[in-house]
C-alpha positions in Angstrom: 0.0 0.0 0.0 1.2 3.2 -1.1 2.5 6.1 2.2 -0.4 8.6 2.5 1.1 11.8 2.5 -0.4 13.9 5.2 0.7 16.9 7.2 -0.4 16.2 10.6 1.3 16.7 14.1 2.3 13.4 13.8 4.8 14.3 11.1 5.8 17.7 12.5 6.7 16.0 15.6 9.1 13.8 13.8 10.9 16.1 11.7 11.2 18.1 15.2 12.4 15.2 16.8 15.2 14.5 14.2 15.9 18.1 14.0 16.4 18.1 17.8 19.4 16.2 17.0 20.9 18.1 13.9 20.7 21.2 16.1 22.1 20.2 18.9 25.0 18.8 16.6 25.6 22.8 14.9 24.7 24.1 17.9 28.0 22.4 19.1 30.1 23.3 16.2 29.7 27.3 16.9 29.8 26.7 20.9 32.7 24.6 21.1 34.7 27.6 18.5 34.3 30.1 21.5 35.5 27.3 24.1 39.4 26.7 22.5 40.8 29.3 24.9 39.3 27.8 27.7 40.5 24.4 26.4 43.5 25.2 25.7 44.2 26.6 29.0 42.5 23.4 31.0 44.1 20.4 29.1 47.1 22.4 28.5 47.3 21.7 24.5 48.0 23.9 21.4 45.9 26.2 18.8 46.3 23.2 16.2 45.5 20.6 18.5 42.2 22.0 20.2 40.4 22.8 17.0 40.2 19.3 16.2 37.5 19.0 18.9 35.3 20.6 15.3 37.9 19.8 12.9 37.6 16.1 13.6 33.9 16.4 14.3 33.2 17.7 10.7 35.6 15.5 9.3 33.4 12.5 10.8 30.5 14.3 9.5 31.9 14.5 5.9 32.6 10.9 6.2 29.2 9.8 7.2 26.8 11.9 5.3 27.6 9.9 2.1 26.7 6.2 3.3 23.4 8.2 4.3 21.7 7.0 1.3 22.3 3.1 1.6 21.6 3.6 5.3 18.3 5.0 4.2 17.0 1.7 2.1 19.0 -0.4 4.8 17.6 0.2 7.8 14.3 1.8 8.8 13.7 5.3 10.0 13.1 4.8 13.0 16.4 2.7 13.2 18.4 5.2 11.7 16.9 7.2 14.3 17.6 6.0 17.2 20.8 4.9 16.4 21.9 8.3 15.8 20.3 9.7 18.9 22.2 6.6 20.7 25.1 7.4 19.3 25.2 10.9 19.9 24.2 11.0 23.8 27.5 8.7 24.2 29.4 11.0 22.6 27.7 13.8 24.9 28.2 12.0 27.9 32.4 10.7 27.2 32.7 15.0 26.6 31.4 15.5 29.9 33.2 13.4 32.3 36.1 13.7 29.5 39.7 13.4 32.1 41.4 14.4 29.4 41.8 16.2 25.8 41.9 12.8 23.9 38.6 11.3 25.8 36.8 14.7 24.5 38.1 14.4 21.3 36.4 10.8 20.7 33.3 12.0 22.3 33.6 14.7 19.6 33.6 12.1 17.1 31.3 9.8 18.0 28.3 13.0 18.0 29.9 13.7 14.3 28.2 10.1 13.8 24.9 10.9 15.3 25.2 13.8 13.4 25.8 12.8 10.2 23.0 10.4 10.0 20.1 12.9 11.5 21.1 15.9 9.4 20.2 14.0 6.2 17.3 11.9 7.7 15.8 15.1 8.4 15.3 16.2 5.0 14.8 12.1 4.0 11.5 12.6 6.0 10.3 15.7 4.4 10.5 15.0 1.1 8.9 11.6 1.4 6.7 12.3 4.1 5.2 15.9 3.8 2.5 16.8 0.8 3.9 18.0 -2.3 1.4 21.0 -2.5 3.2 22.1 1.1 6.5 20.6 0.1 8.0 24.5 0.9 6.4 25.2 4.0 7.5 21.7 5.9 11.3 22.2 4.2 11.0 25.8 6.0 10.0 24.4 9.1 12.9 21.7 8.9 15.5 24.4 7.9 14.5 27.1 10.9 15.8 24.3 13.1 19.2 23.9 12.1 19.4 28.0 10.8 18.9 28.6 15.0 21.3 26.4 15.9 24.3 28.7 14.7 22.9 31.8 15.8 22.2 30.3 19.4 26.0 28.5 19.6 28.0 31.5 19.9 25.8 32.8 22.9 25.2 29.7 24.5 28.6 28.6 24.7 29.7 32.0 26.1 27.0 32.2 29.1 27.6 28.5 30.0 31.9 28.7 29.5 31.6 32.3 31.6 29.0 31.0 34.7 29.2 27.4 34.9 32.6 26.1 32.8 32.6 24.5 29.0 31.4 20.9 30.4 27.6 22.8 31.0 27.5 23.1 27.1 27.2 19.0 27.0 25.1 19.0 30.1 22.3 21.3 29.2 21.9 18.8 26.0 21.1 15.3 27.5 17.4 16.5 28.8 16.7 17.3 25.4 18.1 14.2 23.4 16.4 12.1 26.5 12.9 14.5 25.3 13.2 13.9 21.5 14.5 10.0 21.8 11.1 9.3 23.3 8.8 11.3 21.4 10.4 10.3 18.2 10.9 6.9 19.0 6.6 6.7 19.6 5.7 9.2 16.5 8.4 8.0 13.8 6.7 6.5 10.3 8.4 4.0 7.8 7.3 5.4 4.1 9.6 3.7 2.3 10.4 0.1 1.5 13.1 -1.5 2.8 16.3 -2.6 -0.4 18.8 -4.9 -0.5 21.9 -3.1 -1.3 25.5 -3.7 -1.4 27.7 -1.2 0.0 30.4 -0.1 -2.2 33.5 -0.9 0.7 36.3 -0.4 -1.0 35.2 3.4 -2.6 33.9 4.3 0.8 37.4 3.5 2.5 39.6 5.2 -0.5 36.9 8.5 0.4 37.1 8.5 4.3 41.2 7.8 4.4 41.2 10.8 1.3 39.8 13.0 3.7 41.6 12.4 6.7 45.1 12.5 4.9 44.2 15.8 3.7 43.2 17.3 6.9 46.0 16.1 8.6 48.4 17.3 6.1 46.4 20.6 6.4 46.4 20.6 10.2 50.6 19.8 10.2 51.5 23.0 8.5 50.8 24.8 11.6 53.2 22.6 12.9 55.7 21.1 10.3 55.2 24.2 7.7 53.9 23.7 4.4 57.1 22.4 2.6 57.9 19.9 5.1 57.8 16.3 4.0 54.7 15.6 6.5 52.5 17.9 5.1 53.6 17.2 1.0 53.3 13.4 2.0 50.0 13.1 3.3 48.8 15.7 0.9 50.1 13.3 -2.1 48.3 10.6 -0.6 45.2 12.4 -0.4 45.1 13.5 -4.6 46.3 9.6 -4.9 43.5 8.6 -3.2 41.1 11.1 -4.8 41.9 10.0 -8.7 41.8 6.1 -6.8 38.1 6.8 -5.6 36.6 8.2 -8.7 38.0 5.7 -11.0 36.5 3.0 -9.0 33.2 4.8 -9.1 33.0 4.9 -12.5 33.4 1.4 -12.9 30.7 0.0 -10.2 26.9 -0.3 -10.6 26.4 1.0 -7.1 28.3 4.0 -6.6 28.6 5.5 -3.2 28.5 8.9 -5.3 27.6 9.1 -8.8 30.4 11.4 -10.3 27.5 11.8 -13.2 26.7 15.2 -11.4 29.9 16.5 -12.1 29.6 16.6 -15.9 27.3 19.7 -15.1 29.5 22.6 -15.3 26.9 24.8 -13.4 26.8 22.2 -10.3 30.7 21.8 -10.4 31.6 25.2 -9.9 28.1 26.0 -7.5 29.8 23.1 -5.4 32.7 25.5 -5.2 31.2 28.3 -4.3 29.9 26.6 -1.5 33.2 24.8 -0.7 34.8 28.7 -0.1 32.1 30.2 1.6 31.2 27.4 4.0 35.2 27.5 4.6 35.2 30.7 5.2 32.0 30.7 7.3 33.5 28.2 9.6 37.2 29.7 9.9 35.5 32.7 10.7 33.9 30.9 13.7 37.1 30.0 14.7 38.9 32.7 14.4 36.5 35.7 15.2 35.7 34.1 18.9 39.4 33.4 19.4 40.6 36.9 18.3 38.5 38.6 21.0 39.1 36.8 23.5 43.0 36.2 23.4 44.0 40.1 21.4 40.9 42.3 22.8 40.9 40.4 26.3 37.2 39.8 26.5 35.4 37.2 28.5 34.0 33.9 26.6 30.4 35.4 26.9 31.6 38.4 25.4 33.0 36.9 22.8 30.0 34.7 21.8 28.1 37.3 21.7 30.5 39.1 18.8 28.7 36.6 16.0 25.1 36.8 16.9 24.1 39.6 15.1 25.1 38.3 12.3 23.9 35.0 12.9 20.0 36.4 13.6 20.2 38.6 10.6 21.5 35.5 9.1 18.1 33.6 10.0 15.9 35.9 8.7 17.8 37.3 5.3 18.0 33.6 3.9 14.3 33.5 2.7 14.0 37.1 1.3 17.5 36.1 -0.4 15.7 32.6 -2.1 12.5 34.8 -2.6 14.4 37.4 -4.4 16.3 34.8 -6.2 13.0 33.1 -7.5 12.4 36.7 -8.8 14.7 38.2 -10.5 17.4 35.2 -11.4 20.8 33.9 -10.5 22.7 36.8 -12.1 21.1 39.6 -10.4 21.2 37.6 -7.1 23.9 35.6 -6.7 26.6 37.4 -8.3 26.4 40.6 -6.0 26.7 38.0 -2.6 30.3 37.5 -3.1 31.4 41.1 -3.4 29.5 42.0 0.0 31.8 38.9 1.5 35.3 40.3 0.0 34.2 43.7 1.5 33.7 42.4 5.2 37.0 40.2 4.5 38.9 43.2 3.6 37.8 45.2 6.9 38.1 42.6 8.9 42.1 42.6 7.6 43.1 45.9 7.7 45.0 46.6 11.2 42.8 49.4 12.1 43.1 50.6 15.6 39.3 50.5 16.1 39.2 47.0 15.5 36.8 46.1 18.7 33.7 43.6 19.7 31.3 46.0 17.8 33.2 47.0 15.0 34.2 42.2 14.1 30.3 42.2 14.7 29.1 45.1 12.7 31.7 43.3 9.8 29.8 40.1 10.2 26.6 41.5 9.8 27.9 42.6 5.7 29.5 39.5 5.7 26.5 37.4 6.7 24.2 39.9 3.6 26.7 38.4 1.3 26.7 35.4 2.0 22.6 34.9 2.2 22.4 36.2 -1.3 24.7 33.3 -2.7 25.2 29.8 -0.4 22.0 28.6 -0.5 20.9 30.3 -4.0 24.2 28.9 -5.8 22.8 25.4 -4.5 19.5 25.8 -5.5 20.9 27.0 -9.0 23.7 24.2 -9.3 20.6 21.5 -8.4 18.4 22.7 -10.9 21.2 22.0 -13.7 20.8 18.1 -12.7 18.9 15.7 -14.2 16.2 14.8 -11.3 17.1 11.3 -10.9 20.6 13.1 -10.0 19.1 15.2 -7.2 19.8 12.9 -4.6 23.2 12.2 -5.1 23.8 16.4 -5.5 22.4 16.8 -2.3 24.2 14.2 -0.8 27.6 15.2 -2.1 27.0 19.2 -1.3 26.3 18.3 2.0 29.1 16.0 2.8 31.6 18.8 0.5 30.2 21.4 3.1 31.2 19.3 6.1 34.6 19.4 4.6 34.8 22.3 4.0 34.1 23.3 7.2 36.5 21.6 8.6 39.6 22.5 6.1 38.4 25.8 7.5 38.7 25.7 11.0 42.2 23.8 10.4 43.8 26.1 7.9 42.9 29.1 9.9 43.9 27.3 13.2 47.4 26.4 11.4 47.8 29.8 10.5 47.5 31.4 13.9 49.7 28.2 15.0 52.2 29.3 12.8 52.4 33.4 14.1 52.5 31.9 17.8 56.0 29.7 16.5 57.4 32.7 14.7 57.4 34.6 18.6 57.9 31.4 20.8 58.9 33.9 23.8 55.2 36.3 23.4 52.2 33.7 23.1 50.3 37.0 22.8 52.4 38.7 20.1 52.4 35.4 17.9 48.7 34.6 18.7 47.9 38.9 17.0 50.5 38.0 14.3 49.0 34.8 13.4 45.4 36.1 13.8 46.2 39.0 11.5 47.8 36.6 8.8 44.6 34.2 9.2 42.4 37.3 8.6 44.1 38.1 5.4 43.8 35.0 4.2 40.0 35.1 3.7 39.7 38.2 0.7 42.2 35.5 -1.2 39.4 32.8 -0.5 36.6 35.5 -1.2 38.2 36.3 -4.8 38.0 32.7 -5.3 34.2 32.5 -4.4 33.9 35.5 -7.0 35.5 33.7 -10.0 33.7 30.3 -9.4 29.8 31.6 -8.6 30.4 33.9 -12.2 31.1 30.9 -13.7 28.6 28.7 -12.0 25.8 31.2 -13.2 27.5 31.9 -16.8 26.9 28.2 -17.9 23.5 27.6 -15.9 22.4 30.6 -18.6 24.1 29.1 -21.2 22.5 26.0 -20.6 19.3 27.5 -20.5 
């Protein structure tokens, strides 16, 4: 019998209850950015090393997201469910009785697990779930969940670091995966049929050990430098790897990514523009939270505050950007975005002497206009260049790219600052403001980039039209 589509609380309670989850996982990600000070200090480790407390959580999630889809005609939804939500309270619970950095660090991981299953099963449910006349409102609902969970992070993480100490950030989420384990565990619907599969093994290894090799040969330049045989080695490995993968994905039947999507010139170089922006968006996170605390001297709440303005304007810009983009097109739209984010880079570099908490979150504000003219609207223009029976497969890849992306950003902007603190090994402070300063300038390079690849991303999607 074929699933009755019906909007009822029954299904908004599910997509709630899955979203739970994918908040609580981004709600981390921006949280745990304004923590590295604090961790630093308690554990006694380096710049390089405590980012991996995100790094290595996005990496996980970049490595999970792509299975999602033989999970998905695997097991059912409530399965992949609850295993997720499982999986992500032990994660939660190792972070908060964590002794040490390394017992954090695989809690860390293990929620990138949880995480990486929910934040696609979300969606999964929508679009075979929800009515296709109200297909727009549900997806709205399901995105207002995760858009909250970065403008809350910053904040969060400050009150609890500044009052209670980082391990109330972990605490203050277990009531509500206990909440949204139970209710979706009762209100969860299979719609689908259950396939037999094969996993493609052997391309999913050569994807999840090309990842890893790159970010660790990212993450040793702080360390090593970028010419030293560590970093060339591993980087080697990961284009080796790379060119390894996608051969053996064109050969097998059941691909765990169809390269197919990458013949579309328009999706290719929308990937990109992504890929910079959601690096930059992420390094930014990083960096922006560290900067004020360890240069301007503020407190953790202080600085988590810095971001949040942008982040609300953030929450509410996104629609009027993809309702202006339905409107007037991708050129009118999309192209301006980019120039908005190289102007916010730019201030954000100069050394000015007025360079306090209003004036990084004034910047963030212009650079969060840009960017809600063109991420989601390059996407939305790079999927629309697929053949539909590609869709799934360009969701799936975006959203795993993104992960990564993420990720690279936090450790090349990490490295960076990492490598001003070694050039002044007696003044952590003066090498931490050299290192910051050299991070900063390092996003109008990444910004130019996002400039060349959206004009060409929206050049051949009106060619192709």
């Amino acid at each position: 019998m074929e699933f009755e589509r019906k909007l009822n609380l029954r299904l908004i309670l599910s997509i709630v209850s899955v979203g739970v989850l994918a908040f609580c996982g981004i709600l981390l990600e921006t949280s745990m950015n304004v923590a590295m000070p604090t961790l630093m200090s308690d554990f006694g480790v380096t710049t390089s090393l405590a980012q991996w407390v995100t790094t290595g959580y996005l990496l996980v999630l970049a490595i999970v997201i792509p299975i999602s889809s033989f999970l998905k005609k695997r097991l059912t939804i409530k399965q992949m469910f609850v295993l997720s939500i499982i999986a992500f309270m032990i994660g939660t619970i190792l972070a908060i009785i964590s002794p040490s950095f390394f017992i954090l660090l695989i809690g860390r991981l293990i929620q990138g697990i949880g995480t990486g299953i929910a934040l696609p099963l979300m969606f999964n449910i929508v679009l075979e779930q929800a009515p296709l006349e109200k297909l727009g409102f549900i997806i709205g609902i399901a995105t207002i969940i995760i858009a909250c969970a970065p403008a809350m992070g910053p904040m969060f993480g400050g009150w609890a670091i500044y009052h209670f100490g980082w391990r109330m950030i972990f605490i203050c989420l277990i009531p509500l995966l206990i909440i949204a384990l139970i209710v979706g565990s009762i209100v969860i619907r299979q719609s689908g049929k259950l396939e037999k599969v094969s996993f493609d093994t052997l391309g999913y290894i050569l994807l999840a050990l090309c990842f890893t090799s790159f970010l660790l040969g990212i993450n040793f330049s702080g360390v090593y430098g970028w010419l030293s045989a560590q970093v060339i080695v591993l980087l080697i490995v990961a284009v080796i790897l790379l060119v390894l993968f996608v051969k053996k994905e064109l050969r097998t039947e059941q691909p765990l990514i169809n390269i197919a999507i990458f013949r579309s010139r328009c999706y290719s170089f929308s990937v990109l523009t992504a890929f910079f922006i959601q690096f930059a968006i992420l390094g930014f996170g990083f960096l922006i939270p560290y900067f004020a605390q360890m240069i301007l001297g503020t407190n953790a709440q202080t600085a988590g505050l810095i971001l949040v303005p942008g982040f609300v304007f953030g929450i509410f810009m996104t629609p009027i950007g993809g309702k202006l983009y339905d409107r007037f097109g991708s050129k009118k739209i999309i192209l301006p975005g980019p120039y908005f984010l190289l102007l916010a880079c730019v201030l954000y570099a100069l050394p000015l002497e007025a360079k306090n908490s209003i004036y990084l979150a004034c910047m963030y504000v212009i650079f969060m206009f840009g960017q809600c003219l063109c991420l989601a609207n390059s996407m939305a223009n790079g999927l629309k260049s697929l053949p539909a029976e590609l869709n799934a497969d360009g969701n799936a890849t975006y959203n795993a790219i993104q992960q990564l992306a993420g990720a690279i950003g936090t450790a090349i902007i990490s490295s960076v600052v990492a490598k001003g603190q070694a050039k002044i090994p007696d003044d952590f402070l003066a090498g931490s403001a050299l290192g910051c300063q050299n991070a900063f300038w390092v996003m109008p390079l990444v910004m130019v980039l996002v400039i060349i690849v959206s004009t060409i991303a929206v050049t051949a999607k009106q060619k192709s039209n």
